[in-house]
N, C-alpha and C positions, 0 to 999 in steps of 0.2 A: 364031133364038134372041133373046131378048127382051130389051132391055142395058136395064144395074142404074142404078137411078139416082144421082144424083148425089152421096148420103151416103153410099152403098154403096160406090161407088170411088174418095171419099177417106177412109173409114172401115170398111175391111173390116173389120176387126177384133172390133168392133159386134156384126156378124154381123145386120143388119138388113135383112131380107128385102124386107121395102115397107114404108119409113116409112111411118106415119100423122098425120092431122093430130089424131084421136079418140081421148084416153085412155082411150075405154071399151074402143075395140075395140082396142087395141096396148099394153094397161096392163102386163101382165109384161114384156114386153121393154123398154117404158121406163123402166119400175125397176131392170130389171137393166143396160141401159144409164148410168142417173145413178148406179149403184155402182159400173160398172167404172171409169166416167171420174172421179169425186170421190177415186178412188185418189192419181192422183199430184197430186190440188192439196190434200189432206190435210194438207200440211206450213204452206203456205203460210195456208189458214186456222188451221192453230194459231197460230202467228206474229201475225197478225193479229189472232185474237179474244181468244187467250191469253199472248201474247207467247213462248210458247216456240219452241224452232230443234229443229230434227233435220234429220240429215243435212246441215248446211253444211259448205264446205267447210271453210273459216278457221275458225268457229263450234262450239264443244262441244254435244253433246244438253244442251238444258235444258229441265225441265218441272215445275212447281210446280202442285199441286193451289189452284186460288185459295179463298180464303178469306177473302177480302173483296172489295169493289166498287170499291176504290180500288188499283192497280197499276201500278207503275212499270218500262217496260225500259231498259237501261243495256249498251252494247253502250261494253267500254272496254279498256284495255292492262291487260296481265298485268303491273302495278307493285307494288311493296310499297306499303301503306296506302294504296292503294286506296279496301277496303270501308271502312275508318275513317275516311278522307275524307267518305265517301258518308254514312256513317250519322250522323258528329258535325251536318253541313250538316242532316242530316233531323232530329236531336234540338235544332240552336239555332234551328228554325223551331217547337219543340215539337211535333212528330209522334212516334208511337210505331212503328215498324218493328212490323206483326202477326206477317210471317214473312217469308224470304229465302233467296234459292240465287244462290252465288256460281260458278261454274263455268270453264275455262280452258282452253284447247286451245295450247300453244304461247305464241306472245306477245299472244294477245286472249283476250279474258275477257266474260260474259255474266252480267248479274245482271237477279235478277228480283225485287221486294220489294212486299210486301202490307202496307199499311199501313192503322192504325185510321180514317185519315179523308184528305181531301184536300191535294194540297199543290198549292198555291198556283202560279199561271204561273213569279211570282217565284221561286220554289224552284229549279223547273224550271231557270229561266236560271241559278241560282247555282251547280250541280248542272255543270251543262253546260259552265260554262267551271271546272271543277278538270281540271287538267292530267292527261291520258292519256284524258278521259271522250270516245268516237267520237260519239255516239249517245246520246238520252234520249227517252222518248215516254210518257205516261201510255196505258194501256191499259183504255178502257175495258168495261164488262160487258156482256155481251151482249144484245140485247136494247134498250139505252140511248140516248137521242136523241144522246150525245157525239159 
């Protein structure tokens, strides 16, 4: 019997008969191999590309269609005046909030906010140190040299 090589039996799963090194001749099973695997790292590029969460643990699902270029994540305590914090700080730097999802699981809370234009590193840091904020990171658009 002919023993399987070595993606084969750390990756049964796969169902990969005989890798190829040639996308012409092993093109369906490569496609359908970088769909099963892009499964569970799904989340983590949302996160990444769009700053939303699903499935954390600590973390409530948040997911905000973007609609703008310029986006803000904010991973912070479930406090009263919180968002009011957050928003007055983005309105005395003159920014307009485009759109926003506030969301909360218990005592942490995840916001996500589109705004009309850039803010400023400065912002950022001002942003960062109001009490209860974990986390802050501009989220750049896909695509983007950022």
């Amino acid at each position: 019997m002919e023993e399987q090589p070595e993606q084969v039996r750390r990756f049964p799963r796969l169902g990969i008969s005989q890798p190829s090194a040639n996308p012409q001749e092993d093109g369906n099973h490569r496609l359908q191999d970088e769909a099963e695997a892009s499964g569970p790292c799904e989340p983590l590029r949302q996160f990444l590309e769009e700053g939303s969460i699903c499935n954390a643990v600590n973390f409530p699902n948040v997911e905000m269609a973007r609609e703008s270029p310029h986006r803000i994540a904010i991973a912070n305590a479930n406090v009263p005046n919180m968002v009011g914090q957050i928003s007055t700080t983005m309105a005395q730097a003159g920014l307009n909030i485009h759109n926003m999802v506030n969301k909360s699981k218990g005592e942490m809370a995840y916001t996500l906010l589109d705004l009309d234009s850039a803010a400023a590193p400065e912002l950022i840091q001002r942003i960062s140190h109001i009490p209860g904020v974990l986390s802050i990171r501009t989220v750049p658009p896909v695509g983007s040299d950022a």
